[in-house]
RODO-2510 file (C-alpha; in nm, 4 decimals, decimal comma):
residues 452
     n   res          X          Y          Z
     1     x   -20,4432     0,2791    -7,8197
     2     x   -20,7013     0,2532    -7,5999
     3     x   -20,6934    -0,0784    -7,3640
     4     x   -20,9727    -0,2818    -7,3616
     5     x   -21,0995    -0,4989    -7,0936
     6     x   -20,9930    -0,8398    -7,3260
     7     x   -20,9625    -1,0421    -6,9923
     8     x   -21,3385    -1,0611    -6,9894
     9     x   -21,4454    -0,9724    -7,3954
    10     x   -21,2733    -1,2503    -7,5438
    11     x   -21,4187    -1,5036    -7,3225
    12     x   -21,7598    -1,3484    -7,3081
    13     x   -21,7317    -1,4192    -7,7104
    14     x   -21,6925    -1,7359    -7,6341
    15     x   -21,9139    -1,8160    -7,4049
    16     x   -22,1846    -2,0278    -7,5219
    17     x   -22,5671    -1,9129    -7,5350
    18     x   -22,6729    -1,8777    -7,1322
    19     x   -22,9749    -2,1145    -7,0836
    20     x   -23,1552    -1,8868    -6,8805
    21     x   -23,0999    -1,5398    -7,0450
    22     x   -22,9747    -1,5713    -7,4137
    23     x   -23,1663    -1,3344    -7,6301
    24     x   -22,9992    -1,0425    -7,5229
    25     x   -22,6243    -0,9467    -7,4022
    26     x   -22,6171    -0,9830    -6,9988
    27     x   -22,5946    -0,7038    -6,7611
    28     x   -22,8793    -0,4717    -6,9875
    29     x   -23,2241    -0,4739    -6,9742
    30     x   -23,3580    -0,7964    -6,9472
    31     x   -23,1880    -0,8336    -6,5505
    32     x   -23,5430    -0,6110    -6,3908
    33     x   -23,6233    -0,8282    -6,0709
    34     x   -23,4434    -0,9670    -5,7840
    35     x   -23,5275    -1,3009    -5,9161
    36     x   -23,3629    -1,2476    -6,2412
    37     x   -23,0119    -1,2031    -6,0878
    38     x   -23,1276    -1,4986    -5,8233
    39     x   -23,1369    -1,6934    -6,1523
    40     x   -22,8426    -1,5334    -6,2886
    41     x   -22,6516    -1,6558    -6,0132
    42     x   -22,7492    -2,0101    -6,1237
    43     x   -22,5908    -1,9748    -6,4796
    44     x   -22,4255    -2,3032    -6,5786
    45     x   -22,0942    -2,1034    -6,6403
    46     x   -22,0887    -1,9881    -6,2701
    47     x   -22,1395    -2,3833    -6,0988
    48     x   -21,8526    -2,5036    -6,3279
    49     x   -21,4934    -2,5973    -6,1531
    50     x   -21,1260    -2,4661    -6,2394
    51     x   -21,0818    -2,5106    -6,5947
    52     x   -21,3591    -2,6790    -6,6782
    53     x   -21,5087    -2,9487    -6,8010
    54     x   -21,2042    -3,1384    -6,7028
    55     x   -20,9859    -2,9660    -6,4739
    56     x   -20,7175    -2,9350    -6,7247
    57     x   -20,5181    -2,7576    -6,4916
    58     x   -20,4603    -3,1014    -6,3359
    59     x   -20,1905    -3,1386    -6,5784
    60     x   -19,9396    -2,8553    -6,4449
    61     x   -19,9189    -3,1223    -6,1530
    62     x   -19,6536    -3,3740    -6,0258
    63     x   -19,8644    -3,6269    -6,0033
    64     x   -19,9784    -3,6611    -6,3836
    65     x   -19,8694    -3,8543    -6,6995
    66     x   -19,8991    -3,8140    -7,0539
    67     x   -19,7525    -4,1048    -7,3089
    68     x   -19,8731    -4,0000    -7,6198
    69     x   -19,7535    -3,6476    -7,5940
    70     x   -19,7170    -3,4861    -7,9277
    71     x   -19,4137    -3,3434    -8,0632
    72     x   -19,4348    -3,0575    -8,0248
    73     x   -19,7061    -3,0175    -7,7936
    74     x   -19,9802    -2,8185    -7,9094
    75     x   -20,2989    -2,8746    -7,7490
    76     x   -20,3766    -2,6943    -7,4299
    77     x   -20,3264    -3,0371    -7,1589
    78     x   -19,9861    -3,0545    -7,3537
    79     x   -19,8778    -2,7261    -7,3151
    80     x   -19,9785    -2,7129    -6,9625
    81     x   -19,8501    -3,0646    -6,8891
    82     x   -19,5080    -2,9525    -7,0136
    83     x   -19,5250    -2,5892    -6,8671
    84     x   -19,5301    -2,3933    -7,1485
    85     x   -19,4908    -2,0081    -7,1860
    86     x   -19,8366    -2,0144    -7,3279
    87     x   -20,1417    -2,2607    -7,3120
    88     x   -20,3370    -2,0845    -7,5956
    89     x   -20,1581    -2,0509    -7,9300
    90     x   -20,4242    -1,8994    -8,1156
    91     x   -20,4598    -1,5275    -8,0810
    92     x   -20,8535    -1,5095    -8,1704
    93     x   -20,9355    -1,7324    -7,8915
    94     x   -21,0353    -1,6535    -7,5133
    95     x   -20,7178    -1,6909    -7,2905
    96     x   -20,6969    -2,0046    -7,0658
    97     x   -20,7472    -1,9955    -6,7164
    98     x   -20,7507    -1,5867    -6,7273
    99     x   -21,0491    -1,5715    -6,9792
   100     x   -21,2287    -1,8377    -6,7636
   101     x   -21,1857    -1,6254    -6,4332
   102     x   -21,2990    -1,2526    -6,5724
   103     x   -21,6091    -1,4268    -6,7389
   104     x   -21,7142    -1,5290    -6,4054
   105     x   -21,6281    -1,2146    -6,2337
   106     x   -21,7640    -1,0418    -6,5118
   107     x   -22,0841    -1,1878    -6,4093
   108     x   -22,0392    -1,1687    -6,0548
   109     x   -21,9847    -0,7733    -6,0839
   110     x   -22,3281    -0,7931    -6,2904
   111     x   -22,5070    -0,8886    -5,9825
   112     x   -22,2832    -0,6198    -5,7255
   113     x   -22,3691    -0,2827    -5,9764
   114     x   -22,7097    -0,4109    -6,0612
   115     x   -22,9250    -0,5271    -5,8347
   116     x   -22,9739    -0,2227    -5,5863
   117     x   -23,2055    -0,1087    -5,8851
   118     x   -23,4136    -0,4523    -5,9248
   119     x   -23,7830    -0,4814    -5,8555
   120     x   -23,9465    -0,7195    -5,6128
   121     x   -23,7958    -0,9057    -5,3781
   122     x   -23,6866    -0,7963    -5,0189
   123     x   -23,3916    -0,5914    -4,8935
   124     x   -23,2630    -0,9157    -4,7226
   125     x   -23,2722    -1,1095    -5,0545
   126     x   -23,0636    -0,8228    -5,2265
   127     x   -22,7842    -0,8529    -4,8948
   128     x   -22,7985    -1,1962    -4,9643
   129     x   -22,7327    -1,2355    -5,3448
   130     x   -22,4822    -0,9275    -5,3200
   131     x   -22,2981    -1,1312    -5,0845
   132     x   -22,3026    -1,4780    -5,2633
   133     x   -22,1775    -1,2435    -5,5319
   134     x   -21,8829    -1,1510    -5,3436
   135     x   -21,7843    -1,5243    -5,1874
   136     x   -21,8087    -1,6807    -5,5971
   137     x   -21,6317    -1,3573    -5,6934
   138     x   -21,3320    -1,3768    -5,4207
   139     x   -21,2756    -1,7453    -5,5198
   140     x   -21,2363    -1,6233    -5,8831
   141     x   -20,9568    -1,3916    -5,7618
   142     x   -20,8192    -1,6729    -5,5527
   143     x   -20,7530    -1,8618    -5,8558
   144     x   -20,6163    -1,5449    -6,0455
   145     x   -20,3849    -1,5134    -5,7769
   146     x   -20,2153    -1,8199    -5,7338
   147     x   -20,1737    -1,8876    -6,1003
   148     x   -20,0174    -1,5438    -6,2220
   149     x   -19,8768    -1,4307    -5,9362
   150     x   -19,5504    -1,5256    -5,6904
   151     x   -19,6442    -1,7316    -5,3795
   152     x   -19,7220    -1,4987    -5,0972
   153     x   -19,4314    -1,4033    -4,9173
   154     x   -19,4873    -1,1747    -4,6165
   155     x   -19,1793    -0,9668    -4,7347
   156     x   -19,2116    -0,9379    -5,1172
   157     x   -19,6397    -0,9344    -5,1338
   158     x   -19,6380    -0,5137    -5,1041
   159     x   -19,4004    -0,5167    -5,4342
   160     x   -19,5310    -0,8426    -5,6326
   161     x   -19,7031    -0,8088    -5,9065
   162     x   -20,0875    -1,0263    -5,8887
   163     x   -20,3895    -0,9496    -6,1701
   164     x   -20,5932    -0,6393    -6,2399
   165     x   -20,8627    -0,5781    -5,9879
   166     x   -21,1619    -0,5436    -6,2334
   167     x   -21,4925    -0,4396    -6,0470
   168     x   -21,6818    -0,3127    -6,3876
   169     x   -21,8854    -0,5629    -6,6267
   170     x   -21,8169    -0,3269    -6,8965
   171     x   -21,6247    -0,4938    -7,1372
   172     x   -21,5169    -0,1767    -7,2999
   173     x   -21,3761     0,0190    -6,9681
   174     x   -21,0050     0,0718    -6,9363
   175     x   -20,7660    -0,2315    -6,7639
   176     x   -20,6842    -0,1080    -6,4243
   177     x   -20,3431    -0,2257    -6,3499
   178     x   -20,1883    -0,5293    -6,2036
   179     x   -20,2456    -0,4983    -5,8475
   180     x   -19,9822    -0,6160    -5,5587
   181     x   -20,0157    -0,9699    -5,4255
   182     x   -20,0857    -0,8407    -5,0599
   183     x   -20,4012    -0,5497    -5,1966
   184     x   -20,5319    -0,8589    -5,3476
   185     x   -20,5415    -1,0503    -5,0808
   186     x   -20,6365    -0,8032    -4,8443
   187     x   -20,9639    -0,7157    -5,0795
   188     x   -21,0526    -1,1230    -5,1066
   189     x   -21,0212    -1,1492    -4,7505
   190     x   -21,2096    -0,8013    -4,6553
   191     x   -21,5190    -0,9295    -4,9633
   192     x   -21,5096    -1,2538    -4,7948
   193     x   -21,5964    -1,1105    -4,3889
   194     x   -21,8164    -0,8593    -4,5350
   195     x   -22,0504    -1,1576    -4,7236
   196     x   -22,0803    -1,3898    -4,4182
   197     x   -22,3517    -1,1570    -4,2275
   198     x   -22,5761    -1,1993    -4,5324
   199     x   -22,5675    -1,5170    -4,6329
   200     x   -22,7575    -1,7921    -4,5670
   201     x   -22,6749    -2,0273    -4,2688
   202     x   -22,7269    -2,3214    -4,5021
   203     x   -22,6770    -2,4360    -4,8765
   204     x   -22,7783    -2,8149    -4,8368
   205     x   -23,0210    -2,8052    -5,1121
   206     x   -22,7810    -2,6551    -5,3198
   207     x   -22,4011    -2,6238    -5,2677
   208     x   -22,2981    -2,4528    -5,5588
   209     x   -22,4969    -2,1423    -5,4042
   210     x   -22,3254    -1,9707    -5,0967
   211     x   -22,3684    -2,0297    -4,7445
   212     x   -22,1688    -1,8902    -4,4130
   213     x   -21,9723    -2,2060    -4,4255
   214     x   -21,8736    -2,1814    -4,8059
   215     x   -21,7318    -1,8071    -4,7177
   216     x   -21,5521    -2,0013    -4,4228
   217     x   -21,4490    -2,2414    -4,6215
   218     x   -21,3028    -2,0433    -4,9155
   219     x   -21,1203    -1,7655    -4,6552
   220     x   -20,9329    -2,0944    -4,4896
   221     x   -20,7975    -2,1498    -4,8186
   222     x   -20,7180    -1,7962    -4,9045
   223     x   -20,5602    -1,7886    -4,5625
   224     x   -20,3725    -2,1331    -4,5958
   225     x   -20,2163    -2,0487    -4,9224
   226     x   -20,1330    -1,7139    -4,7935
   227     x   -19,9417    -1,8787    -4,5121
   228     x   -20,1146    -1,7989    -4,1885
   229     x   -20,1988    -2,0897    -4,1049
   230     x   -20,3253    -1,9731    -3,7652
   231     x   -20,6043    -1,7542    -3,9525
   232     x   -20,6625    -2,0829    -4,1954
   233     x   -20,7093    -2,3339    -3,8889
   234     x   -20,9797    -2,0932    -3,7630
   235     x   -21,1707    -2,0687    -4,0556
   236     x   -21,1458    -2,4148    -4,1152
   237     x   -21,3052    -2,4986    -3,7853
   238     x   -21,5806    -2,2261    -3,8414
   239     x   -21,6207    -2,4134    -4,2080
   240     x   -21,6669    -2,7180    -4,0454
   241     x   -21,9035    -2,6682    -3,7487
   242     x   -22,1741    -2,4023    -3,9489
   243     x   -22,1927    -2,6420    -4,2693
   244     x   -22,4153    -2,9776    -4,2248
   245     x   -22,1744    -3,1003    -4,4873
   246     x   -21,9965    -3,4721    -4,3914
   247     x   -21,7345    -3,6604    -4,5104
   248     x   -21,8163    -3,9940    -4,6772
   249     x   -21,7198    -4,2838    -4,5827
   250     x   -21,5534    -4,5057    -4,8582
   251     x   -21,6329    -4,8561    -4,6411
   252     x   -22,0411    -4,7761    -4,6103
   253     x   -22,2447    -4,7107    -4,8902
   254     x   -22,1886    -4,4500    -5,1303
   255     x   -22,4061    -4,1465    -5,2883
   256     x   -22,6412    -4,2995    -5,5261
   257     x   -22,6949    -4,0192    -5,7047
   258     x   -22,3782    -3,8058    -5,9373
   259     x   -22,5343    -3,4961    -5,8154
   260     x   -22,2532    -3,2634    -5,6960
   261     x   -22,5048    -3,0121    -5,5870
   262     x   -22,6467    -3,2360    -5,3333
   263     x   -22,3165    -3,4621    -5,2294
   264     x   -22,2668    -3,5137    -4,8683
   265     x   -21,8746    -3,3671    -4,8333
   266     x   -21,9337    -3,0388    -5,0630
   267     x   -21,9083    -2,7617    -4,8485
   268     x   -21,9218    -2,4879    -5,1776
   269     x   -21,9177    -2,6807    -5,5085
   270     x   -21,7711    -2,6437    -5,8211
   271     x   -21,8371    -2,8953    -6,0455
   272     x   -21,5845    -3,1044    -6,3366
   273     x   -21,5710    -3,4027    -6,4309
   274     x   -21,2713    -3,6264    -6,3341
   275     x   -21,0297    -3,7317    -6,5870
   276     x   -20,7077    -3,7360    -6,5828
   277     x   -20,4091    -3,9875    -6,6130
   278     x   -20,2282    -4,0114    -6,3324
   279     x   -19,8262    -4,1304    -6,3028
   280     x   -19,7158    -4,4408    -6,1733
   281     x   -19,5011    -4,3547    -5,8825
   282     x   -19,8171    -4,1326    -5,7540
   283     x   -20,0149    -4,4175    -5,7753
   284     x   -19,7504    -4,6991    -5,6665
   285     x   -19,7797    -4,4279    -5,3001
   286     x   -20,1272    -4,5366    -5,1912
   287     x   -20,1445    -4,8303    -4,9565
   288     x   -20,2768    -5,1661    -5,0711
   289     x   -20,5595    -5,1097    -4,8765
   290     x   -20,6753    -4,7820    -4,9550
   291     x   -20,9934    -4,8137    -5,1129
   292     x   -20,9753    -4,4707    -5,2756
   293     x   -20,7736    -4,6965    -5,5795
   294     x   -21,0069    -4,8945    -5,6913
   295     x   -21,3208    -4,6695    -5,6211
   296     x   -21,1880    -4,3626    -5,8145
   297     x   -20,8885    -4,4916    -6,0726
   298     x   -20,9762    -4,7331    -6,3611
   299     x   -20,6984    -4,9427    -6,4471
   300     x   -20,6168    -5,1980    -6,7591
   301     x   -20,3063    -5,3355    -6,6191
   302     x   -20,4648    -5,4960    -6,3392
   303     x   -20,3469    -5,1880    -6,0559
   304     x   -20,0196    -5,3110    -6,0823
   305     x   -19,9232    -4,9812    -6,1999
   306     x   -19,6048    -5,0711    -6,4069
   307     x   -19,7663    -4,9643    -6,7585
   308     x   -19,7446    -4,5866    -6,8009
   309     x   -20,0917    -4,4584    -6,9138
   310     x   -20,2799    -4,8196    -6,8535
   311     x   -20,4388    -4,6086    -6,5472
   312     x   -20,6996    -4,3464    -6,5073
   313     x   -20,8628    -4,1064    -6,2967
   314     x   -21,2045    -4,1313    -6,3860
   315     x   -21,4595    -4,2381    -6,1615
   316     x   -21,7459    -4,2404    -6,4130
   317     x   -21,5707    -4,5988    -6,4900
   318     x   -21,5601    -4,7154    -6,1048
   319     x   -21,7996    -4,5541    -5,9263
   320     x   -22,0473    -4,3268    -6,1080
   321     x   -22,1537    -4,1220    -5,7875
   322     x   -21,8533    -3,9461    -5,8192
   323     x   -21,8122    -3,9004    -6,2113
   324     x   -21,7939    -3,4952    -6,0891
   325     x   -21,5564    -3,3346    -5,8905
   326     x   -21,5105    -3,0570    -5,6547
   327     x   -21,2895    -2,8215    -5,7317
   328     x   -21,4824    -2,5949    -5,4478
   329     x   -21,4299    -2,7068    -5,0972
   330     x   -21,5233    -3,0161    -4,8924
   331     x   -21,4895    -3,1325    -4,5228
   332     x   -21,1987    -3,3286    -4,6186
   333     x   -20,9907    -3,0406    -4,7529
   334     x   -21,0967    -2,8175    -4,4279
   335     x   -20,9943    -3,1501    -4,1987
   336     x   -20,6739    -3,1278    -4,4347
   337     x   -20,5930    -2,7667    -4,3403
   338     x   -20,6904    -2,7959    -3,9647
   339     x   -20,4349    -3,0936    -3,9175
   340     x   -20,1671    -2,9550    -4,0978
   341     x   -20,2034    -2,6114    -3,9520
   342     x   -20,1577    -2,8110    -3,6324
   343     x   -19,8747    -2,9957    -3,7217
   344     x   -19,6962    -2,6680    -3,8299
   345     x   -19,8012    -2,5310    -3,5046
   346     x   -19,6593    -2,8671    -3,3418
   347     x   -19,9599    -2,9675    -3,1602
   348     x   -19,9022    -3,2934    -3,2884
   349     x   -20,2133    -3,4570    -3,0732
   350     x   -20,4970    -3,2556    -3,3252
   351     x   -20,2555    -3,3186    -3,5769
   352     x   -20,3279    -3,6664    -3,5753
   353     x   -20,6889    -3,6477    -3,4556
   354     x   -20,7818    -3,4587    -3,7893
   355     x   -20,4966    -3,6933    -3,9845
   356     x   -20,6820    -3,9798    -3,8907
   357     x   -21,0753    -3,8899    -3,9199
   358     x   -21,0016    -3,8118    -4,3157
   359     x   -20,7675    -4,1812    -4,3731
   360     x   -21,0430    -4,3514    -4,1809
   361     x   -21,2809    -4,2912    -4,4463
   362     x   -21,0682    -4,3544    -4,6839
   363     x   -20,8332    -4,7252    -4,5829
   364     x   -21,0486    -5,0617    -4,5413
   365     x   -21,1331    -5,0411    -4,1940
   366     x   -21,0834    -5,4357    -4,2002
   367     x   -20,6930    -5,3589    -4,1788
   368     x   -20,6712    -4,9752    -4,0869
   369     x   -20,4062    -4,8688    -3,8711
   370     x   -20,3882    -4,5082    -3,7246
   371     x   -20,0758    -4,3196    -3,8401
   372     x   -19,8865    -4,2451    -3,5160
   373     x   -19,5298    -4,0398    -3,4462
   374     x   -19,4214    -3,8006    -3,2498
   375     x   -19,2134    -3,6225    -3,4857
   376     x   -19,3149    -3,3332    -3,6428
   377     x   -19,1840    -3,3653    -3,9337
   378     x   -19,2957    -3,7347    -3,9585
   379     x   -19,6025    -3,6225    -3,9061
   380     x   -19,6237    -3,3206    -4,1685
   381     x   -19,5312    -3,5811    -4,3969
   382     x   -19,7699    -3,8079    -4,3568
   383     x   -20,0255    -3,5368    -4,4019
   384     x   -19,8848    -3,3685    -4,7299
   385     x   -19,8939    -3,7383    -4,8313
   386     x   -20,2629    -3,7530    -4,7163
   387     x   -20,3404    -3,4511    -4,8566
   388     x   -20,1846    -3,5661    -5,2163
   389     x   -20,4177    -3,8516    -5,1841
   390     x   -20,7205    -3,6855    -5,0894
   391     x   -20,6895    -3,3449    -5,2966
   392     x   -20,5441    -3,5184    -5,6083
   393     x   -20,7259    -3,3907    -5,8996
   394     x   -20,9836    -3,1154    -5,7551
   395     x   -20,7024    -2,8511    -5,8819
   396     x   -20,5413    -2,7799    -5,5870
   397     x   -20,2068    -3,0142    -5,6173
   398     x   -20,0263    -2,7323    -5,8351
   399     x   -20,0960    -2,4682    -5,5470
   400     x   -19,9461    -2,6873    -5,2670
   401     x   -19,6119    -2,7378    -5,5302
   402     x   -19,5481    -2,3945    -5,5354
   403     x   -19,6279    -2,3412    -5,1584
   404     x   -19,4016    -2,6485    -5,0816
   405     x   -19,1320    -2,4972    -5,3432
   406     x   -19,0861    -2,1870    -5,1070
   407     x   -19,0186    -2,4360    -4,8088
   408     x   -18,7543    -2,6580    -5,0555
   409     x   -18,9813    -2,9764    -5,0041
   410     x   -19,0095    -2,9363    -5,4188
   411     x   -18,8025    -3,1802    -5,6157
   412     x   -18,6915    -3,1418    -5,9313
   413     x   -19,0017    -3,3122    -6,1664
   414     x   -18,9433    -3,3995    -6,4874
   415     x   -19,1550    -3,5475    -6,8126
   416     x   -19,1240    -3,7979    -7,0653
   417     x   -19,2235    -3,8883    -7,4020
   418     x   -19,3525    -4,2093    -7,5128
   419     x   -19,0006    -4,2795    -7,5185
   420     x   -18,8766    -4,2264    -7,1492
   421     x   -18,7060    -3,9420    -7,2856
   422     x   -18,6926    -3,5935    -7,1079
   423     x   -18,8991    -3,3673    -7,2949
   424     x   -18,9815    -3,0810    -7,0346
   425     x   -18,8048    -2,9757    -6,6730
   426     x   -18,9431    -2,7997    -6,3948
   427     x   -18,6394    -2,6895    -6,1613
   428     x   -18,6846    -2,6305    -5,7880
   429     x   -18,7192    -2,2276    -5,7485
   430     x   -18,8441    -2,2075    -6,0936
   431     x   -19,0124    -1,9229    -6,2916
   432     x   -19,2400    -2,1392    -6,4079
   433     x   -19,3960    -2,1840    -6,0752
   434     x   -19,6256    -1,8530    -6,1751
   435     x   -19,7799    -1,8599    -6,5209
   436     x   -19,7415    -1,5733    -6,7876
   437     x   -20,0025    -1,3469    -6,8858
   438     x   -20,1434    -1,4830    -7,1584
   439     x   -20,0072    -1,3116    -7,4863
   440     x   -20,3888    -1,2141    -7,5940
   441     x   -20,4167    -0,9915    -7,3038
   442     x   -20,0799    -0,8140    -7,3585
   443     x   -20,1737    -0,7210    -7,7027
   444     x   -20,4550    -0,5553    -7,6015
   445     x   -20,2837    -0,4106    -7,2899
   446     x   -19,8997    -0,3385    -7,4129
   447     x   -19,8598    -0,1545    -7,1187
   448     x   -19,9258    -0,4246    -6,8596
   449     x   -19,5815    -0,6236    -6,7105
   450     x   -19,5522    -0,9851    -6,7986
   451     x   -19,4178    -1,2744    -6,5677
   452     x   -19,0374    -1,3817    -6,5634
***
């Protein structure tokens, strides 16, 4: 039987008419000038965040609740909030997560094989939108690989398994294979150096397009989450002194417009909308005075967080500037990595200096206090705790628990039905830490290994 490319058909099914081309499949004839693809790379599917339109991958985190959980669950939050085997029950549908990310590097590729042969435009503009093809590409594989595949682990990456390596936008050409965690890597991290010379120094107008910053930005994380953490810190800083990007301050006035495109702190932009219900001993850990509470998390129980689901994340309620977030990178989450790539490095003194330039945004400068310790690990602490606070619900929270499981800083987490019973366990050292293939794409490739 001949093995499909399903990771990217199925979705492609799915995939609602494109606003800008949608009277003919993508990737034939109607892509004939440099503009076209210029415009391609503007397609509403491309600017949208990790499991869009509401980050439902949110839910595989620690730091979530769900009350009226149905027995059994069958809906795709429930299944991931309960870490299911599968989050897609139906066969005939696009895979979760996997369909999402070979959609977008289907389209990606589109640009990379096609545009050599477009009319007008100038060779710079083709560099340029071959490279902002390969940053939106390598973030794609970023995803793939920290969702199917083990943590990175400098002694296992030659032999663990990641996600096929598809560079076609041929739906019908044959699966490659499952590629090792340490080739993928290495080819996100190669794309990624090879972009920067071509793209533009700056994406203000627009920061769901790519810039030299965004490619910083985007290798700091591959780097971070890879573990060299003196390769992340670097990038970080590069991220953070080529973008015009700035954090915003929480006690001065806020965006007035919900624009994500345009929103001071985006460094590359993926866009959701926040939604999510969050637990009550993650929100019983922010300080009475951080203002991130009451500007961000909608509450019916008057924030005294002792009524499971009476809170939510949702800032469309609070503060409509940010009804979308990032799921793409920000100053905050490249401040993030710098200070706790110091900490791990135990320069405590940049440590703090980073620590305290993202909480002073955030904590009512009326009664802010700089955290302060010369412990190490007092200090790494405080800034996975910052970094919980900050980071909560872009999509990244699930990442750091499987990062932190390697360490043993993972508890044991477990969740309840509506009544406080123990419906669903995720052990320290788990499996369950990397997701299964989805069962649509074995079917059509019986060949390919699934997870533990």
């Amino acid at each position: 039987m001949k093995k499909y490319i399903y990771v990217v058909m199925m979705s492609l099914i799915f995939f609602s008419c494109d606003k800008f081309l949608d009277i003919a499949p993508k990737g034939k004839q109607l892509l004939s000038t440099v503009e076209d693809y210029d415009q391609w790379l503007n397609d509403e599917s491309l600017v949208m965040g990790l499991a869009s339109p509401y980050c439902s991958f949110n839910y595989l985190g620690d730091n979530v609740d769900m009350v009226n959980l149905s027995s059994p669950p069958s809906v795709v939050t429930e299944l991931m909030y309960t870490w299911g085997p599968q989050f897609s029950l139906l066969m005939n549908e696009a895979p979760v997560l996997w369909g999402d990310h070979y959609a977008k590097i289907n389209l990606y590729n589109t640009v990379l094989l096609g545009i050599d042969k477009a009319t007008g435009g100038t060779p710079a503009q083709v560099r340029t939108l071959k490279a902002e093809a390969l940053l939106g590409r390598s973030l794609e594989y970023f995803y793939l690989l920290n969702e199917y595949s083990k943590p990175y682990d400098v002694s296992t990456a030659d032999s663990d398994l990641a996600v096929p390596f598809v560079t076609s936008n041929d739906v019908t050409q044959v699966v490659p294979g499952r590629s090792t965690v340490a080739q993928i890597y290495k080819q996100v991290i190669e794309d990624l150096k090879a972009a920067i010379p071509n793209l533009p120094n700056d994406n203000t107008s627009n920061r769901f397009r790519g810039s030299k910053a965004a490619a910083y930005s985007v290798l700091a994380r591959t780097y971070f989450y890879a573990s060299d953490y003196k390769s992340a810190s670097e990038y970080a800083a590069l991220a953070l002194a080529n973008s015009r990007a700035t954090m915003i301050d929480f006690n001065g006035t806020l965006p007035t417009s919900n624009l994500l495109s345009i929103q001071a702190d985006v460094i590359y932009g993926r866009m959701v909308i926040g939604s999510v219900y969050p637990s009550l001993d993650f929100m019983r850990s922010f300080g009475s005075n951080d203002l991130r509470v009451r500007k961000l998390y909608y509450s019916t129980d008057g924030y005294t967080f002792t009524q499971r689901g009476a809170t939510l994340f949702m800032p469309a309620y609070t503060t409509p500037a940010f009804t979308y977030s990032n799921t793409g990178t920000s100053v905050q989450e490249m401040k993030l990595i710098v200070s706790e790539c110091a900490v791990r490095d135990n320069n405590i003194a940049s440590a703090l200096k980073e620590l305290d330039e993202v909480r002073k945004n955030r904590i009512n400068k009326n009664s802010y206090v700089p955290f302060d310790s010369d412990s190490q690990e007092a200090v790494l602490i405080e800034v996975l705790k910052e970094r919980g606070h900050e980071l909560a619900f872009n999509g990244l929270r699930w990442f750091d628990m499987r990062r932190l499981d390697k360490e043993g800083r993972m508890k044991t987490v477990h969740r309840y039905n509506a009544k406080e019973e123990i419906v669903a366990t995720l052990e320290p050292g788990s499996n369950q830490y990397t997701l299964r293939i989805p069962s649509q794409v074995l079917i059509f490739n019986p060949g390919m290994p699934q997870n533990p």
